[in-house]
C-alpha positions as semicolon CSV with decimal commas, in nm:
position;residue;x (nm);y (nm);z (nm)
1;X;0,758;-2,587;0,840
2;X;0,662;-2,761;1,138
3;X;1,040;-2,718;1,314
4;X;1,036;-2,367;1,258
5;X;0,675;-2,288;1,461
6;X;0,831;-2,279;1,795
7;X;1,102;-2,015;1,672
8;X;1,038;-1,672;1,792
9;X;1,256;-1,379;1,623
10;X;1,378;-1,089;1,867
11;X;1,334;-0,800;1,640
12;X;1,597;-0,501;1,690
13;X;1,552;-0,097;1,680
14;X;1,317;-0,036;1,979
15;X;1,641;-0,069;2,229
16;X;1,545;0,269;2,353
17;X;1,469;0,450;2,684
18;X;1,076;0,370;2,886
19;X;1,034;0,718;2,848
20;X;1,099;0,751;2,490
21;X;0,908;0,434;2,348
22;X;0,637;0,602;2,542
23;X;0,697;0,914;2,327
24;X;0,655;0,693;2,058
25;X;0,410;0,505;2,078
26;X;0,168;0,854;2,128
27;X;0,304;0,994;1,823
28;X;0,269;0,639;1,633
29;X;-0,063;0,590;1,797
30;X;-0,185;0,938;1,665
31;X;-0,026;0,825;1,314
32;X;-0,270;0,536;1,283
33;X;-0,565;0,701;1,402
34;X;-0,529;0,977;1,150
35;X;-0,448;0,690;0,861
36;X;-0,792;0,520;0,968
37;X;-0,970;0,847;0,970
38;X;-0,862;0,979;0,618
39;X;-0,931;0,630;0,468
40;X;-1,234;0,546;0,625
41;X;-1,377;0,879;0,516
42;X;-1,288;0,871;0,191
43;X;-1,424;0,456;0,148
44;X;-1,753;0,564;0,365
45;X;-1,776;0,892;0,155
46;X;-1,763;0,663;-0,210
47;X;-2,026;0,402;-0,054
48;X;-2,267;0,596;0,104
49;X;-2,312;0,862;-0,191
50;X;-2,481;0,703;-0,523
51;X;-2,315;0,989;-0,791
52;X;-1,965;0,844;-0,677
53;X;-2,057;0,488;-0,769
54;X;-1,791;0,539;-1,064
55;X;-1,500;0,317;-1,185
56;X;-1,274;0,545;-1,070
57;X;-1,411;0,605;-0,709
58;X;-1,422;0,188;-0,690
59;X;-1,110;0,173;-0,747
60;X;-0,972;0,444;-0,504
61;X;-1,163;0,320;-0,235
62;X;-1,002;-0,046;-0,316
63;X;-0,669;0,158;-0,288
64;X;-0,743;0,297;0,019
65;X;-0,904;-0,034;0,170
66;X;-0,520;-0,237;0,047
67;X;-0,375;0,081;0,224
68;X;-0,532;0,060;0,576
69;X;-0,471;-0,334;0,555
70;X;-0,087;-0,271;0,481
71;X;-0,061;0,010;0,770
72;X;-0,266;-0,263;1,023
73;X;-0,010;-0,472;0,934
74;X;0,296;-0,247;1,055
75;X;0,124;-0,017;1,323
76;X;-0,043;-0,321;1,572
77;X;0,276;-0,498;1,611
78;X;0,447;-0,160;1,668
79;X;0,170;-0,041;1,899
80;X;0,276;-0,368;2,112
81;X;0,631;-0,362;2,100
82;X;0,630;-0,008;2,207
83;X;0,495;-0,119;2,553
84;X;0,662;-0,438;2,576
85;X;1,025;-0,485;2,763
86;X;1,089;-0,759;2,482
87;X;1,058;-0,707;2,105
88;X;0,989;-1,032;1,977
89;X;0,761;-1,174;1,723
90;X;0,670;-1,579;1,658
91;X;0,758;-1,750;1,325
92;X;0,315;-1,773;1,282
93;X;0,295;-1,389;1,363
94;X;0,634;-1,291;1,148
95;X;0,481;-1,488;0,844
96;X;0,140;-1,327;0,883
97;X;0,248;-0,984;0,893
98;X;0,464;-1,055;0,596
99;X;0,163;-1,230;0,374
100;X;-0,028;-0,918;0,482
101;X;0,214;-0,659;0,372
102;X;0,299;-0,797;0,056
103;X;-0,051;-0,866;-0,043
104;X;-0,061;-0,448;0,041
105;X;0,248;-0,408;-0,186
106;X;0,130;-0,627;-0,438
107;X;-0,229;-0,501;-0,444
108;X;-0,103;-0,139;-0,445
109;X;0,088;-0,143;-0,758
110;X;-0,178;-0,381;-0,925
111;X;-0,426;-0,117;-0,832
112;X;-0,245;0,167;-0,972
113;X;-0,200;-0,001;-1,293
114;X;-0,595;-0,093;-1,334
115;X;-0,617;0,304;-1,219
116;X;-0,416;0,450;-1,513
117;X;-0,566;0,215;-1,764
118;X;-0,914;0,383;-1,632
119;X;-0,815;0,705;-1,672
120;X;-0,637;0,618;-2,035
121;X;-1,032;0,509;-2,167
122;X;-1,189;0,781;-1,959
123;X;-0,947;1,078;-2,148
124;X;-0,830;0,881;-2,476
125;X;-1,171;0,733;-2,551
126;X;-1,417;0,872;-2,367
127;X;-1,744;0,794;-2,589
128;X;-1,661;0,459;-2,553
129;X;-1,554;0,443;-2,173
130;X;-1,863;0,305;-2,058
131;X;-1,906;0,075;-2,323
132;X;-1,537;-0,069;-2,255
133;X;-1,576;0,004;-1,840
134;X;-1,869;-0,208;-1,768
135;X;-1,957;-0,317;-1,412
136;X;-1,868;-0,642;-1,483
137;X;-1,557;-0,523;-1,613
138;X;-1,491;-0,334;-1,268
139;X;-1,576;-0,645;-1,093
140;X;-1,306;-0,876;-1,313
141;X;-1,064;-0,606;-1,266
142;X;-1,084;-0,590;-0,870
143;X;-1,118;-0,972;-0,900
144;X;-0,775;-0,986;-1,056
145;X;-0,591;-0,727;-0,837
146;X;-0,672;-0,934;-0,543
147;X;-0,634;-1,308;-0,705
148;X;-0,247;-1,192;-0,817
149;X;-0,169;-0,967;-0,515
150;X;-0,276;-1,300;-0,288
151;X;-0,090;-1,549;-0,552
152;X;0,221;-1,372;-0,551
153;X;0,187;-1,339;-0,119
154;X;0,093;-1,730;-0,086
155;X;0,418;-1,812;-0,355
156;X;0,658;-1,615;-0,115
157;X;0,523;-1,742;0,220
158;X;0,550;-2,078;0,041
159;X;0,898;-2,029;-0,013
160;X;0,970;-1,870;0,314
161;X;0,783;-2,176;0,491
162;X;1,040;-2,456;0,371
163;X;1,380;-2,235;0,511
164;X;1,568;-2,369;0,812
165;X;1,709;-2,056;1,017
166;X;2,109;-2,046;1,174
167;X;2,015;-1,714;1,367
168;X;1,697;-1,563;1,528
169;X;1,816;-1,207;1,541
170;X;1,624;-0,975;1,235
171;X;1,760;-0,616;1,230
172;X;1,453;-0,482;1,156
173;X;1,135;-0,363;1,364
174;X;0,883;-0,576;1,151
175;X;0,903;-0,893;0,918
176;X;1,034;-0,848;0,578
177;X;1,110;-1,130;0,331
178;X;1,437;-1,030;0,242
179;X;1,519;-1,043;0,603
180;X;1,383;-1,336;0,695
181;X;1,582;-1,518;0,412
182;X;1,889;-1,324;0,547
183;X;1,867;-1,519;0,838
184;X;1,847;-1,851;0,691
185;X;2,074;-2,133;0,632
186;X;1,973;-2,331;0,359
187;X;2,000;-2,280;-0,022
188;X;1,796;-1,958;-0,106
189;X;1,808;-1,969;-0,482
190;X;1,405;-2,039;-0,501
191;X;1,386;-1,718;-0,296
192;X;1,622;-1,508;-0,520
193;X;1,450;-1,604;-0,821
194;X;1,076;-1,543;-0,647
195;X;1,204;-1,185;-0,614
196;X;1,390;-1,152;-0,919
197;X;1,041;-1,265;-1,109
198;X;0,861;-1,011;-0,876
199;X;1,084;-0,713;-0,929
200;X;1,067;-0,750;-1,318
201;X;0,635;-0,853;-1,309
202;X;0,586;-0,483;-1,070
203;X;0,845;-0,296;-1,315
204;X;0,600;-0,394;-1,635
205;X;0,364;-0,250;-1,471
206;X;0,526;0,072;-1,395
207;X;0,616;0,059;-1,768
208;X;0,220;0,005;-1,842
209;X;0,126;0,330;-1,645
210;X;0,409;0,533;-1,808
211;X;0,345;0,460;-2,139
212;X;-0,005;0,518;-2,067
213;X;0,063;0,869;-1,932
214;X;0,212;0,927;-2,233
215;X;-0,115;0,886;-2,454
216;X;-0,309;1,086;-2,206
217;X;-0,046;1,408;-2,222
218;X;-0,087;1,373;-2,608
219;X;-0,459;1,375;-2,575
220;X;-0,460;1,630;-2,323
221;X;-0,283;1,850;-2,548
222;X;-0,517;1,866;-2,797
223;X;-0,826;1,992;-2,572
224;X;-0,858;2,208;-2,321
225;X;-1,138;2,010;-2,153
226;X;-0,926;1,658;-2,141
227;X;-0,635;1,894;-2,033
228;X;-0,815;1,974;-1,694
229;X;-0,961;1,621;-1,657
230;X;-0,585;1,549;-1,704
231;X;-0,494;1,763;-1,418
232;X;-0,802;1,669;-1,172
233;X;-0,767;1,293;-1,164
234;X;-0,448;1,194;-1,322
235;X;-0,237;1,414;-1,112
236;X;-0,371;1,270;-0,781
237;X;-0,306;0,925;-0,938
238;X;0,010;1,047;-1,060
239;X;0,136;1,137;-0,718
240;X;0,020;0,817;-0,527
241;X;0,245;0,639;-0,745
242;X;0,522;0,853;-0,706
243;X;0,482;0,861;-0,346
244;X;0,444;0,429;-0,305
245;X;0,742;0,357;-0,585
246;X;0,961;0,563;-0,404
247;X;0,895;0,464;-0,058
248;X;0,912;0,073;-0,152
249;X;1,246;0,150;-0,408
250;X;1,363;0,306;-0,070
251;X;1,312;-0,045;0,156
252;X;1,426;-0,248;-0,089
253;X;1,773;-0,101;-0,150
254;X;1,785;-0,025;0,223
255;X;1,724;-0,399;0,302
256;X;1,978;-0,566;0,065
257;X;2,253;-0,265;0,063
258;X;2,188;-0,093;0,386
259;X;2,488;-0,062;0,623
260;X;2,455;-0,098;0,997
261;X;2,539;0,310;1,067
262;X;2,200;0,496;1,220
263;X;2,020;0,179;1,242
264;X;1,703;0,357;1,409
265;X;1,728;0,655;1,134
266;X;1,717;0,370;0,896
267;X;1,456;0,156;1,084
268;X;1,195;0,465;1,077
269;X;1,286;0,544;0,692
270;X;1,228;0,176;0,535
271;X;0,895;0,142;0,687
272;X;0,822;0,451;0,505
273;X;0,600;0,231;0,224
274;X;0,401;0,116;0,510
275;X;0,332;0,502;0,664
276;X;0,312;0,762;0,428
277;X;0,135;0,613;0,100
278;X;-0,176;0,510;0,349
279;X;-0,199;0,866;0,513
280;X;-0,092;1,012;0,180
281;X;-0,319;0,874;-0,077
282;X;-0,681;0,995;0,109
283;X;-0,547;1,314;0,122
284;X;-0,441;1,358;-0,204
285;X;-0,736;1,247;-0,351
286;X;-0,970;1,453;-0,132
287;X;-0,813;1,741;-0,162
288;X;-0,766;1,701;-0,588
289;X;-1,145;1,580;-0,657
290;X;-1,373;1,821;-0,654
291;X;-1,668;1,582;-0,627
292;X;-1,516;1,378;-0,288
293;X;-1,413;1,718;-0,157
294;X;-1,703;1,884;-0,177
295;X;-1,889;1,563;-0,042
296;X;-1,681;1,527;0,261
297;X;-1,755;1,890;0,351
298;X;-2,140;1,879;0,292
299;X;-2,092;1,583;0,535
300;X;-1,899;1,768;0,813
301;X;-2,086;2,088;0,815
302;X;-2,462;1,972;0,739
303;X;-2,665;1,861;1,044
304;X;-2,757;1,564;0,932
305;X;-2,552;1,422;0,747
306;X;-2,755;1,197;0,531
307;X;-2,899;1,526;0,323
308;X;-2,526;1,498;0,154
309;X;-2,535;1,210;-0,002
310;X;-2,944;1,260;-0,119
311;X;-2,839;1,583;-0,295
């Protein structure tokens, strides 16, 4: 660990025009801003109005929160590089932004699990939901997505800490542990086997939500009023984890299988996990619940904007 602090890793991709990094960084810029905005809204919208002080709403705005860590993470290093003649990043600053990310990553699928086994009580046994979804049982379960999601980060960076490096060059505008171990020269085994443990703990988990989805279409086929709870809050849930599987199944194969053709094309595309989920998921879920829609208007269009959340 301690030979590898002075190391600094020139990251590759930005080797574009002044004039088009500055095209870049507006549009990037702009992309961050809006990701604050939607998430921020929707976490000050849950907090500040008493009816939403639900299981569910907790744990979208702990969604959301992960999500606005995870794009921090990717857009203030870009945001730098962008104006900077060299793209280069320390061994300290390439670790941190990986811990960060993957505590996003990890947190986001942990999340959506805890998510779809709320929404499995709420339809499948409702009169019992709030006996079974008790604040202290929102509390352990936001307790646990955090103590795994930061586990599983410190394991890796543990891991990554005790590598010894033959080259310095990462083809990649931000820090990724597959890349970094890429680069390394010593026996990686530990690493392999971290991921290989990862890959298959994250998959169980997408097998938890599926087979839960399965129980709530049954029980959403037998009532017309689960059917449209179904449709208002599963389907929102449903698509965030469409949209994050997708866009980290995406990085993944692009970082152990991806050739060197269109290396910016494929720069942009594998930090897709890190953009679109975080602008995504807001949206979605504003737009799908009526209750945070209709409180996010009251709170645009009212005077004062306190009468919203007192009604």
């Amino acid at each position: 660990m301690n030979e590898n602090v002075d190391i600094v890793f020139v990251l590759q991709g930005l080797n574009d025009s002044v004039t088009n990094r500055q095209i870049y960084f507006a549009f990037t810029l702009m992309s961050y801003l809006v990701t604050i905005l939607v998430n921020l809204t929707l976490i000050l919208t849950v907090c500040l109005d008493k009816a939403l002080h639900q299981p569910m709403y907790i744990f979208m705005c702990n969604l959301c929160f992960t999500g606005l860590c995870g794009a921090s993470s990717f857009y203030l290093k870009l945001l730098l590089d962008l104006l900077a003649d060299a793209h280069v990043i320390t061994y300290t600053g390439c670790l941190t932004q990986m811990i960060f990310t993957y505590i996003y990553i990890f947190s986001q699928f942990t999340s959506l699990t805890v998510m779809a086994y709320d929404r499995y009580l709420a339809i499948c046994q409702p009169l019992r939901y709030w006996a079974l979804m008790t604040g202290q049982k929102v509390a352990l379960l936001l307790l646990l997505t955090w103590c795994l999601s930061l586990l599983e980060a410190f394991v890796g960076s543990v891991l990554i800490s005790r590598l010894s490096f033959c080259s310095h060059r990462m083809a990649r505008i931000f820090c990724t542990n597959w890349e970094v171990v890429k680069l390394s020269c010593s026996d990686t085994t530990a690493n392999n086997l971290y991921g290989m443990v990862i890959i298959i703990l994250h998959t169980l988990q997408i097998i938890i939500i599926l087979v839960s989805y399965m129980h709530l279409v049954r029980s959403a086929a037998r009532s017309q009023t689960d059917r449209r709870k179904f449709v208002q809050t599963c389907s929102p849930h449903l698509a965030s984890l469409l949209v994050f599987s997708f866009s980290v199944l995406f990085d993944t194969l692009y970082s152990r299988y991806g050739g060197s053709s269109m290396a910016e094309l494929q720069n942009a595309l594998s930090a897709e996990f890190l953009v679109v989920p975080p602008i995504i998921n807001p949206i979605i879920y504003g737009m799908n619940l009526h209750q945070i829609r209709t409180r996010i208007r009251l709170w645009f269009t009212t005077e004062n904007p306190q009468r919203a959340f007192s009604k």
